[in-house]
N, C-alpha and C positions, 0 to 999 in steps of 0.2 A: 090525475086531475085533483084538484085541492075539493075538499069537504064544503059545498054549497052553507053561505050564511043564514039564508031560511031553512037548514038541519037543526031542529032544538034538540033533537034527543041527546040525552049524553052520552059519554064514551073518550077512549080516546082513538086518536085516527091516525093514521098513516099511510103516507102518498107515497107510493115508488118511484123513482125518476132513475131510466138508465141512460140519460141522456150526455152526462159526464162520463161514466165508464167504460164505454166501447175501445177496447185498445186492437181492435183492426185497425191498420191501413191499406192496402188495396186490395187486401183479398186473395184470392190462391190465384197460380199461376197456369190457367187451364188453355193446354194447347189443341188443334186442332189439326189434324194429317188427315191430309186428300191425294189419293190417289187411286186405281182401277181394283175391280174384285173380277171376282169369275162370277158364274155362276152357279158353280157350288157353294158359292155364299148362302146363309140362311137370312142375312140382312139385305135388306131391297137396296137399292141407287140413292142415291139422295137423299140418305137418312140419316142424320147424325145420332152417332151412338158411341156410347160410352165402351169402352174397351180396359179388360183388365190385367190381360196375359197376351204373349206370343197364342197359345193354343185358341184363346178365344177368340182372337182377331180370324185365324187360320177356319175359327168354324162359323162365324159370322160372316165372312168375306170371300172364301174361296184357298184353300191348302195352294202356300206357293204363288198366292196374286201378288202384287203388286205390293198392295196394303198391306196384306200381311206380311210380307219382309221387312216393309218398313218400321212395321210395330215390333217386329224381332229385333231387329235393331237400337231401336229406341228403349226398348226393357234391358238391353244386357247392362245399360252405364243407369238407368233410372227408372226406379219401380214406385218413384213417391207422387211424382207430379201427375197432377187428373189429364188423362188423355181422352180424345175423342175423336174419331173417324166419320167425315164422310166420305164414302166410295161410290165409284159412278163407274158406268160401266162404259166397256171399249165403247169407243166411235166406230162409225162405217169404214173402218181402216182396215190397214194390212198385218198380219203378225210377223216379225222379224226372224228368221234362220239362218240357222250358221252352219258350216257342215265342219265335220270332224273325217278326215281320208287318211285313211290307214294304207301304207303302203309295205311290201314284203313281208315274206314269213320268217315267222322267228326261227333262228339257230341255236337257241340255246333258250332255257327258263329265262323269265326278268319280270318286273312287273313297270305298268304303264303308269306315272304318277300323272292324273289327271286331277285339273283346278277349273272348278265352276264356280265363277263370285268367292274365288278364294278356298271354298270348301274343298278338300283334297280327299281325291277318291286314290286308292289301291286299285289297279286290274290287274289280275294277275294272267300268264301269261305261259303257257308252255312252247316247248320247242316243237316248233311245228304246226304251230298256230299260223292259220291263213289270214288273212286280211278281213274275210267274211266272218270266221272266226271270233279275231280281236274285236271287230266292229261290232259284235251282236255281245260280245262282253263290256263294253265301255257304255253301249245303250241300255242296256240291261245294270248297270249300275248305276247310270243319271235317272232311271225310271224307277227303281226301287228307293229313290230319297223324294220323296211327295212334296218335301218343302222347297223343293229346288223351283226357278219359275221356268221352267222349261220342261219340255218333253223330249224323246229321243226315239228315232227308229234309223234302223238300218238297211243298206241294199250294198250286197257285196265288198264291207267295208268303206262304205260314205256312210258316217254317221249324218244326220239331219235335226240339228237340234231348233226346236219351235217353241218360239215363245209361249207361255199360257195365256197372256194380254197382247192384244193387236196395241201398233203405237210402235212409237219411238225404243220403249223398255228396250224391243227385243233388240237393239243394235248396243245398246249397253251389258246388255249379258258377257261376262268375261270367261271367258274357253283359254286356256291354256296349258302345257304341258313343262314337268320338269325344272319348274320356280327356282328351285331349288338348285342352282347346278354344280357346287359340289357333290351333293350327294345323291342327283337324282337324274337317270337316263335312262332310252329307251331301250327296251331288250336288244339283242344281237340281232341285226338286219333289218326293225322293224321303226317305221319311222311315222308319226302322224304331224298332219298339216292344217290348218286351223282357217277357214276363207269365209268369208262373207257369200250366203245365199240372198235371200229376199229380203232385201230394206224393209225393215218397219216403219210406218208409216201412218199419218193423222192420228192426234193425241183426242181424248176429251177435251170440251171447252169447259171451264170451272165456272164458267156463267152459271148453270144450271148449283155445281156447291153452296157458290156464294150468297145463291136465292132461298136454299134454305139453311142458311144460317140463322139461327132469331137474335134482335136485337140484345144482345147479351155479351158481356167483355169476354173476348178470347183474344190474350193476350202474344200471341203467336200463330202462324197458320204454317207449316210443314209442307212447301209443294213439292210436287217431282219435277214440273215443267217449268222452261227458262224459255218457252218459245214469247215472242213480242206482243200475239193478243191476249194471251192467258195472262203474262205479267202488267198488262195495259188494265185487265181487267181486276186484276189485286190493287192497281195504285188507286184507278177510282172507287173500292171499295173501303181502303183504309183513307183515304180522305175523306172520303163519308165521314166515317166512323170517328174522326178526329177531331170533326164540326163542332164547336160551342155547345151547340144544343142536342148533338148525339153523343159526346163522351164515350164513347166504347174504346177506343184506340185498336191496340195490335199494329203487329208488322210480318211479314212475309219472309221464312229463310227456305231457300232453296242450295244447289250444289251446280256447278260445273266443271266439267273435262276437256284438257286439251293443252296442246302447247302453253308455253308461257307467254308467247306471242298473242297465239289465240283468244286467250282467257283475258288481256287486259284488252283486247282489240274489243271484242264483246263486251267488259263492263265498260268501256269509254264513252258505249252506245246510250248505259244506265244512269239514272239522276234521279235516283227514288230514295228519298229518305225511308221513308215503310219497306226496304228489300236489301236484305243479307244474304250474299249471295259468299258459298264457303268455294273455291281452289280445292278441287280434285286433284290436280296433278293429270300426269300426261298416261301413266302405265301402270295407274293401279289397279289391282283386280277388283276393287270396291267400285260400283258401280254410283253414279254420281245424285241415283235417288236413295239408295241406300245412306251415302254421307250425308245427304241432308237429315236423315233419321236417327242418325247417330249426331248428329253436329246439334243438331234442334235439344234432343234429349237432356244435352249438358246445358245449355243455354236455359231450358226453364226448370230444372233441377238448379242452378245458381243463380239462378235470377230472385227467384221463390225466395230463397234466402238472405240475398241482397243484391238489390239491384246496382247497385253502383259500383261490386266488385268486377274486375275485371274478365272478362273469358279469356283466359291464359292459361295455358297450364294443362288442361283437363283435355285427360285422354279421349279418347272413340275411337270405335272399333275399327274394324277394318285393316289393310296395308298402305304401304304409301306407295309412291315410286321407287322400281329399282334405280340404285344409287345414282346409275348416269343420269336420271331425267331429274333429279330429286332439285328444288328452286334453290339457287344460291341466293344469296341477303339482296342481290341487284334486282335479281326477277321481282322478289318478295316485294321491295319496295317497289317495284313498275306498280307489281299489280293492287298495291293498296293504296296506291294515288290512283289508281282505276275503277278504285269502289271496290275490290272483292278480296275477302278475307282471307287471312293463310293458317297453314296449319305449318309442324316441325313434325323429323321422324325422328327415333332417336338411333343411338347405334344396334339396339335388339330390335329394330322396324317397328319399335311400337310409335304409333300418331298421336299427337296435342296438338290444341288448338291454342295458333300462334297469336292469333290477334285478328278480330270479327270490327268490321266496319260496316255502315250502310253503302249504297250505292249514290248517294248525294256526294254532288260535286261541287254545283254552281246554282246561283241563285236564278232569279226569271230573271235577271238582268243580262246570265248568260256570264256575271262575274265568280270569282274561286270561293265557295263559301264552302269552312269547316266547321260550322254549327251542329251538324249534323253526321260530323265526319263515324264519331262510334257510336256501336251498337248501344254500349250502357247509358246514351245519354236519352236513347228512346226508353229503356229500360226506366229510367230513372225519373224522366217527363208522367209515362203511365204511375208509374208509384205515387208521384207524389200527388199527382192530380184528381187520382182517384183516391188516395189516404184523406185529400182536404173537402172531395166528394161526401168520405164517407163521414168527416167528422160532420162536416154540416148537416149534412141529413140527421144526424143523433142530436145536433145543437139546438137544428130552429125546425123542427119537424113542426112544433106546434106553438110560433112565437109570433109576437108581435113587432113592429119595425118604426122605429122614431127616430128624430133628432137629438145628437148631443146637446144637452143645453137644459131639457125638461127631469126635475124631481119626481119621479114617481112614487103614490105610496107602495105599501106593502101588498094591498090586494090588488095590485094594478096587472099582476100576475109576468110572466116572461117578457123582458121588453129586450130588443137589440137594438144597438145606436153602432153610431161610426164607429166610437172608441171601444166598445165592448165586442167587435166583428174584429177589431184589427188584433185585438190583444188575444180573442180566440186564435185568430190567424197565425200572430208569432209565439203563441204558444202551439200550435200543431208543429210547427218549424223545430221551436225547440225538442223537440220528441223527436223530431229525427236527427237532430245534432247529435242528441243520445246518441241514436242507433247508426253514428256514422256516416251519414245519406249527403246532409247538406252541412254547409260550414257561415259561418260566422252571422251567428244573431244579431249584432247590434247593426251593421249596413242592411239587412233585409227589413227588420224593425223600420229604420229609413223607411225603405223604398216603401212599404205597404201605402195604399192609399184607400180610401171607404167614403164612395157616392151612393147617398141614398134616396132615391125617390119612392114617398110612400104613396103615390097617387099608384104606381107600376107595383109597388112591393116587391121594391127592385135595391139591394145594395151593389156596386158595381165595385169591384175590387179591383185594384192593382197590384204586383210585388214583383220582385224580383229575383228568385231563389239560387242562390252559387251551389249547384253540384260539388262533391268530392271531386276530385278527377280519378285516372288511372295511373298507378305507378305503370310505366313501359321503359322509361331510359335513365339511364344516369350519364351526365356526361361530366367526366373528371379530368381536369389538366392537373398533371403531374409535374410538377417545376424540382430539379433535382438539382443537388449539391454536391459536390468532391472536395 
C-alpha cells in the first residue's frame, strides 16, 4: 500500500507490489489414489495422506494392500508428482481365491516357474517330490513375499491363494505358470492347474473418499473401480467441481480387462468427459488396478510439464498380452470411438501408452460430439483456467472496477476497466503462446469480450482460447512417376 498523504515525516518510501511477478500458472499436478488398506495400516480409512515412497504407502496402508501396489506402481515411472492416498477399508464383502492344484510326483529335479501379478517366483523341485510336497513349497514362496496381495496355504497340494482385501481385487489377482514357454516347463510328471475358488466380491463405495476430499484442486483421481455407482459417483463429483463458482476441476482415470469385444461394449455404456478409462487387454498378468497406477503415473508426470503434449509414447509398467490376444489397429480403433484408451507392446513386451481419450461421446442431445474426445484437451481446460485464476487473484486482489471512458488521477490508486482486464487477459494468452499451450493471438485478442457492472463488482469476460492440438497422424498421398 502506497505511503498515506497525511505522513509528514520525511524519508524515502518504498511499496512492494508482487502483483505483476507471479509466473505460476496452474500449479503442480497433485493426484489422488483411492483404493483398500488392511489393517496393518498405521493410517485410519478416510484420511487423505500425503505418500512418499513404495515403503511408506506399505507402512501406512497395510504390506501388500491394495494401495500400496498401486503406489508401487506408480513410483517405478514417477517419483516427481505430489501424490496422495485415500484408503478405505474392505466393505461387508467377500475375499477372492484361487487355488493352485498340483498334480503328480516329480521324476526327475526341475523347478516350478510360478507368476503372481507377473512377479516370477523359482520353486524348486526334487525328484520325488509329492504333490503335498510341491504344494507347501509354492505356498511357502507366495507367503515369504509380504508385498504380494495375497496369502497362500496349502492341503495335500491345493494351494489356496486369498486375497488380502475382500472385493472384486481378488478375481484380478494373475496366478500363472510357465510365461515363458520356450524356456520354461514343469518338472517331469508334475503338472499345476490354476481355477477359480470364491468370487470376490462388493467393492467399497468412494462416496465416503470423496466426502473427505477438501475443497482443494486435485487434478486427477486414480480409481480401481469401473463398477456404474462408484463411476456415477466420480461424474457428480467432478461436475461439482467444474461449476463456475467451484473451480477445482479434475477428472477420473481408471483401467479395464477383457476381450476387445467386451471393453468397447462397456465403454459404449460411458459418456463422461471427467473418465479415462486405459485397455488392459485380455491376458495380461498386470492386473487392471495396477495399470491404472502405472497409466495415471505418466499422465501427471507429463501433464505437469505440459499439458497439451500428447500421452503417446510413454512407457508403464507391467506386460501386455500374449501375442495372440494383442489389439490389432481395428480393435484399437473400435475401442477409441468407445471412449477407452490403448496402449501398444513392443516386440521386447515392453507397454506405451498409445493414445488416452475420455469416455465422452455425445452431447445431451444424444448427437456425435468430439469436444471432449482427448484427454489433453481436459488437461489443457484445467491449465489454462486456473493459470488465468491464478493471474487474476495476483492482478485485482486489491482493485478497484470502472468504466472505460473515465481519466483517473495518480492517487486514484489501482483502477480496472474493460480495456485494461482484456489486455491483462491477452497478455496471460500470450505467455502461453510462449510456452506452446495455445496458438494464435490476434483471433482470441478478437474474440475476448469485458462487461463490467460496478453495482455487482462484476467484470463478466468472454474468449475463446485455440489449444495446440495433438500430432497423432500424418496422412500422405504419394503420386509417382516412371
Amino acid at each position: 500500500m502506497s505511503v498515506s498523504t497525511t505522513y509528514l515525516n520525511p524519508g524515502n518510501f518504498i511499496t512492494t507490489d508482487n502483483s505483476k511477478a507471479n509466473t505460476l500458472t496452474s500449479g503442480p499436478f497433485i493426484t489422488v489414489l483411492i483404493g483398500q488398506r488392511t489393517s496393518a495400516g498405521t493410517v485410519a480409512a478416510e484420511v487423505l495422506t500425503s505418500v512418499f515412497s513404495a515403503s511408506d504407502a506399505g507402512t501406512k496402508f497395510g504390506v501388500g494392500s491394495m494401495v500400496h501396489e498401486m503406489v508401487k506402481e506408480w513410483y517405478v515411472k514417477n517419483t516427481v508428482s505430489q501424490l496422495k492416498v485415500i484408503a478405505l477399508d474392505d466393505a461387508a464383502g467377500t475375499a477372492g481365491t484361487q487355488t493352485l492344484t498340483v498334480t503328480g510326483t516329480a521324476t526327475a529335479a526341475g523347478t516350478v516357474f510360478m507368476y503372481v501379478n507377473g512377479t516370477l517366483f523359482r520353486v524348486g523341485v526334487a525328484s520325488g517330490d509329492t504333490p503335498t510336497v510341491i504344494g507347501d513349497a509354492i505356498a511357502a514362496a507366495i507367503n515369504a513375499d509380504v508385498d504380494l496381495p495375497c496369502t497362500a496355504a496349502n492341503v495335500t497340494g491345493t494351494v489356496t491363494c486369498t486375497a488380502k482385501n475382500k472385493g472384486t481385487i481378488g478375481n484380478d489377482i494373475d496366478y500363472r505358470f510357465n510365461y515363458d514357454v520356450n524356456n520354461e516347463a514343469f518338472p517331469a510328471a508334475v503338472s499345476v492347474a490354476v481355477a477359480t475358488g470364491v468370487t470376490g466380491a462388493t467393492d467399497p463405495d468412494v462416496a465416503d473418499a470423496i466426502a473427505v476430499l477438501p475443497d482443494e484442486v486435485y487434478k486427477m483421481i486414480v480409481t480401481p473401480y469401473t463398477d456404474t455407482s462408484n463411476l456415477a459417483l466420480f461424474d457428480t463429483e467432478f461436475t461439482r467441481r467444474w461449476e463456475p463458482t467451484v473451480k477445482l476441476y479434475g477428472f477420473a482415470l481408471s483401467a479395464y480387462t477383457g476381450t476387445a469385444s467386451a471393453v468397447a461394449t462397456w465403454g459404449d455404456t460411458k459418456n463422461d468427459q471427467y473418465l479415462t478409462v486405459m485397455d488392459n487387454g485380455k491376458s495380461t498378468m498386470m492386473p487392471a488396478y495396477l495399470r491404472a497406477a502405472t497409466t495415471g503415473s505418466q499422465v501427471a508426470l507429463n501433464a505437469e510439464n505440459d499439458p497439451s503434449l500428447k500421452f503417446s509414447n510413454l512407457e508403464i509398467t507391467g506386460d501386455g498380452d500374449v501375442e495372440a490376444d494383442r489389439r490389432n489397429k481395428t480393435a484399437k480403433n473400435t475401442l477409441l470411438n468407445s471412449g477407452i484408451g490403448t496402449h501398444k507392446i513392443t516386440a521386447d513386451g515392453t507397454v506405451y501408452i498409445d493414445r488416452l481419450v475420455t469416455t465422452y461421446k455425445t452431447n445431451v442431445n444424444g448427437s456425435p460430439d468430439n469436444s471432449y474426445r482427448n484427454l489433453n484437451t481436459i488437461t489443457q481446460l484445467q491449465d489454462f483456467n486456473l493459470g488465468w485464476e491464478t493471474k487474476a487473484d495476483s492482478l485485482y486482489a486489491r482493485g478497484k472496477l470502472a468504466h472505460d471512458g473515465t481519466t483517473f488521477g495518480s492517487a486514484a490508486g489501482a483502477i480496472s476497466n474493460e480495456s485494461s482486464i482484456a489486455a491483462d487477459l491477452v497478455g496471460y494468452y500470450e505467455d502461453l503462446v510462449t510456452l506452446g499451450r495455445v496458438e494464435d493471438s490476434d483471433t482470441f485478442a478478437e474474440s475476448v469480450t469485458v462487461t463490467i457492472d460496478t453495482s455487482l463488482g462484476r467484470a463478466t469476460i468472454k474468449c475463446s482460447p485455440k489449444f495446440v492440438g495433438q500430432f497423432y497422424q500424418t496422412d500422405t498421398t504419394v503420386t509417382f512417376l516412371i
